[in-house]
N, C-alpha and C positions, 0 to 999 in steps of 0.2 A: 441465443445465437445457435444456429441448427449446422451454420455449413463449417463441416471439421477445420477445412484452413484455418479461414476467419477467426474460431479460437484456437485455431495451437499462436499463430501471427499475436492473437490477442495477449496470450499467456505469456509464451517467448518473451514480449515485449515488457508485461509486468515483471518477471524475472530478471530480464537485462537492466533496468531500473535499479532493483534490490542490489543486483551484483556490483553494478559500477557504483552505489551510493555508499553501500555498508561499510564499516568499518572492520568486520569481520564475519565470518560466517563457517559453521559446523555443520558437518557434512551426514545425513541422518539415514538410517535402514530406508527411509519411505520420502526421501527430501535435500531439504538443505532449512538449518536454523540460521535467519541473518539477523544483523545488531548494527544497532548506530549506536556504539556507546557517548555519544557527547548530547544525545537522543533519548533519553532512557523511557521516559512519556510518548515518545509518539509509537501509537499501535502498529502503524502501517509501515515504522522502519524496524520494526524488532515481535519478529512475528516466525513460524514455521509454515514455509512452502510445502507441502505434501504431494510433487507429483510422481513418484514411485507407487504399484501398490504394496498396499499394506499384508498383502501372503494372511500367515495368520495370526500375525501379533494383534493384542488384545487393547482395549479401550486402557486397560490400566499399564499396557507397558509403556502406549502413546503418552499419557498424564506423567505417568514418572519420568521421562524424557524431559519433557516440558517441567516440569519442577527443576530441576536439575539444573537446564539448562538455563531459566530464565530464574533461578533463585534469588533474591534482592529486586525485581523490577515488580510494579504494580500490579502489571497485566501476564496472561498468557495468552495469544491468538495463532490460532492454527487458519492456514488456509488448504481447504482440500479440491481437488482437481477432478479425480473420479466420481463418479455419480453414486456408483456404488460403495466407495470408500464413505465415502460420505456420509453416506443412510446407518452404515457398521458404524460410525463412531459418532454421531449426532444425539442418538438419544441417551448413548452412557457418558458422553462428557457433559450433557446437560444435567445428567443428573450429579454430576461432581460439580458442581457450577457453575457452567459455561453456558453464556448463550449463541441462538445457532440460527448466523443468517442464511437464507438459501436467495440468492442473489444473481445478477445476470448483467455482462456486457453484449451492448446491442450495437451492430455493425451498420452506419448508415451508407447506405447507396444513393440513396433521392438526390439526384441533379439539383443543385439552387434555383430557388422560383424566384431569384433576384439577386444584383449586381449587390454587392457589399457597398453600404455609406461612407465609401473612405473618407468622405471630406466632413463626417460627423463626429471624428472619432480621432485623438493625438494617440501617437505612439509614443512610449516613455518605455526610460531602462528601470531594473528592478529597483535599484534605491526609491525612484520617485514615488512608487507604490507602497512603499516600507510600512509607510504611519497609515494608510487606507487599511493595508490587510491587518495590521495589528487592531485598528477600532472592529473590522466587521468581526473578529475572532473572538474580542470581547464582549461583544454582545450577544452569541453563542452560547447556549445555555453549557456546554462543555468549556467553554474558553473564557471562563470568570475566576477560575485558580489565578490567583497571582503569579507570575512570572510565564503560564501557558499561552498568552500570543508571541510573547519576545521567542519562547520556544519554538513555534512557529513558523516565522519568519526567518528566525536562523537558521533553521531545518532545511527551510525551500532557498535560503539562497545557499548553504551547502550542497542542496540536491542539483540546484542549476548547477555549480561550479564543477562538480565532483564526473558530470556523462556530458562536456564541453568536447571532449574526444569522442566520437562514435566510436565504440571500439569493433562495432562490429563491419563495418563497411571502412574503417582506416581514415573518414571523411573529418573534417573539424567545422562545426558548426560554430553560431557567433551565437552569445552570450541572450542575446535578445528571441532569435529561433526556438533554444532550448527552452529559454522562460516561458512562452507561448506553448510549447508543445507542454510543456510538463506539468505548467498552470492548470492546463485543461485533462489531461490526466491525472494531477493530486486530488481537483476537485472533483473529477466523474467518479475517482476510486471510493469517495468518501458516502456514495449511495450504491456505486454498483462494481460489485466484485465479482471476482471468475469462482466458477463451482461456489463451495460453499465456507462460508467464513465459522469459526467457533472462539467465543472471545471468552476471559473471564480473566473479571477485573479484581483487583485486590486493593483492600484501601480505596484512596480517591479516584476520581477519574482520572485516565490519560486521554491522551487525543489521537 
């Protein structure tokens, strides 16, 4: 994504997510650390946003934050925003052991080359989907732990319930809009992220 709006719009957007879904959040030199604590396996709700720079603190003062902060959970996952923050702490948190995606949201403009199938396709509220998303989860080489698709599921319908207020426009959306928009958001997040992602997992996998 090359044109500045398009990702601050992009970014903005993954942050107001995090804000309205968390359960809490720490406020960091270079960020904000957020937490779903009823969540504690899922990467993508308990993770540090980094979009401050980083001035000149060091690979290991970022790591000891992250220990600190994320002490008792599996994982630690840093998301970074800068290009160049990014490059400064990729290769020293890899070697503490993190791994280090460097990833991209792509902004589509292309006009439709055809009318949508409405009439191939039922619309259902999120319960009707419950038992579909919990079987494709376990078949997922990550979603074969015991109790990680019910995790899951409960996660994405507290994520719908939790930004049913737009807070940032004052507008109240219906229950079914959000599921749709954020559907396609949880799953686009789960290949392609903003700047650059740094995970490192502890123990079993999360999700």
């Amino acid at each position: 994504m090359t044109n500045a709006i398009d990702f601050d719009r992009a970014f903005a957007f993954q942050r107001w997510v995090l804000e309205t879904s968390s359960t809490r959040t720490v406020d960091l030199p270079w960020g904000t650390a957020f937490f779903h604590d009823e969540y504690p396996l899922k990467y993508d709700a308990n993770l540090a946003l980094l979009d401050r720079p980083l001035g000149t603190s060091s690979v290991a003062a970022v790591d000891d934050v992250m220990e600190d902060l994320y002490a008792g959970f599996r994982h630690r996952e840093i998301e970074v925003r800068s290009d160049e923050d990014a490059s400064r702490l990729a290769m020293g948190l890899a070697e503490r052991g993190y791994a280090v995606e460097f990833l991209v949201v792509m902004a589509h403009r292309r006009a439709p080359d055809r009318e949508p199938a409405a009439d191939q396709v039922e619309e259902v509220d999120v319960a009707t989907v419950r038992d579909l998303h919990m079987e494709i989860t376990r078949r997922e080489s990550w979603g074969k732990e015991p109790g990680i698709a019910e995790i899951m599921v409960a996660h994405r319908d507290a994520l719908v319930a939790s930004v049913t207020i737009d807070q940032r426009c004052g507008t109240t959306r219906s229950r079914d809009e959000l599921f749709h928009l954020l559907v396609d958001e949880f799953h686009r997040r789960r290949i392609l992220r903003i700047g650059t992602t740094v995970v490192r997992q502890l123990g079993e996998a999360g999700i």
